[in-house]
C-alpha positions as CSV (number, residue, x, y, z in Angstrom):
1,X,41.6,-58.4,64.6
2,X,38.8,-59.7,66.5
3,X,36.3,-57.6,68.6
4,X,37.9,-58.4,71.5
5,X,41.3,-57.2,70.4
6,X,39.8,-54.2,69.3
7,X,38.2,-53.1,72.1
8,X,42.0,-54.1,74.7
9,X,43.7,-52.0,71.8
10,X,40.8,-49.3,72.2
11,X,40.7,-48.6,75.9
12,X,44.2,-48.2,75.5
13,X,44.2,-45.2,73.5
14,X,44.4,-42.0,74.3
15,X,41.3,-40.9,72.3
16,X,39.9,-43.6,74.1
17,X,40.5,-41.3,77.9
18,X,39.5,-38.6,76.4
19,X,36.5,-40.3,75.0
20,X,32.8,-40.0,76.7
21,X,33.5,-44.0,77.4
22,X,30.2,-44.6,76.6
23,X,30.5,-48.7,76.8
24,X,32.0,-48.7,80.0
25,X,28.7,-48.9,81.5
26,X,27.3,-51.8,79.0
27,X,29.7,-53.2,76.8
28,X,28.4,-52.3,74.0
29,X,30.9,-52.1,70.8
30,X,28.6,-49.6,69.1
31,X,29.0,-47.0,71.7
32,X,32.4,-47.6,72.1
33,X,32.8,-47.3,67.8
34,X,31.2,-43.5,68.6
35,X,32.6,-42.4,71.2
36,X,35.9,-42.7,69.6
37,X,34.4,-41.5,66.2
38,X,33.1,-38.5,68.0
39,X,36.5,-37.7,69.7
40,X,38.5,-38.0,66.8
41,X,36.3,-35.5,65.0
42,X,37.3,-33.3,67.5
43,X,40.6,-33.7,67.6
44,X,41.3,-33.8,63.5
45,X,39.6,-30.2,63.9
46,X,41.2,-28.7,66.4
47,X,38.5,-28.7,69.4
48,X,40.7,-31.2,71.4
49,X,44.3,-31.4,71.6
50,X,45.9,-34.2,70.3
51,X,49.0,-34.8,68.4
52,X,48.6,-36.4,64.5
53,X,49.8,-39.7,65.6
54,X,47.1,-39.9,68.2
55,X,44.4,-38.8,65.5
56,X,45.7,-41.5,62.8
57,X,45.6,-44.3,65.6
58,X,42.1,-43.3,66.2
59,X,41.4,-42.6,62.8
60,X,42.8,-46.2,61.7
61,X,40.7,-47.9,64.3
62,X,37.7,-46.7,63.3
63,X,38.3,-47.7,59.4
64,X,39.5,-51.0,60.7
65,X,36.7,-51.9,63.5
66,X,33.8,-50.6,61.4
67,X,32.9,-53.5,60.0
68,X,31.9,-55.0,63.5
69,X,29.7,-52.6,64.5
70,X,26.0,-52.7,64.3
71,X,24.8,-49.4,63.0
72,X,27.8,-47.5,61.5
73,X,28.6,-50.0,58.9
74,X,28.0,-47.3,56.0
75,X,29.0,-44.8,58.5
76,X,31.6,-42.5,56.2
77,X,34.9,-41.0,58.0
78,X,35.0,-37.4,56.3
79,X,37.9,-36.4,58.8
């Protein structure tokens, strides 16, 4: 997947609309890698309310996309 796929396949999450949608404003892949890392915290403990299909499409994302990101390449997903 390239970073452009990942981001069409991101904003068209539901984590994503529940997200702080921190890149909308600049573009930026890292924001958009923690805003959806943030949200799916939350939802794998309960805070939001997702379903578990919603929380492994998330979840999956993040494992798959991490490697393009700046900063959260040794970023661990404890969730």
């Amino acid at each position: 997947m390239t970073k452009e796929e990942a981001i069409i396949k991101a904003h068209a999450m539901y984590a994503y609309e529940e997200s702080e949608k921190s890149d909308e404003e600049t573009g930026d892949f890292d924001a958009l890698w923690q805003s959806l890392y943030d949200v799916c915290q939350l939802a794998t403990y309960g805070v939001l309310d997702f379903d578990e299909d919603e929380i492994n499409e998330a979840r999956e994302w993040l494992k798959e996309t991490r490697p393009m990101t700046k900063h959260y390449q040794e970023k661990e997903i404890y969730f």
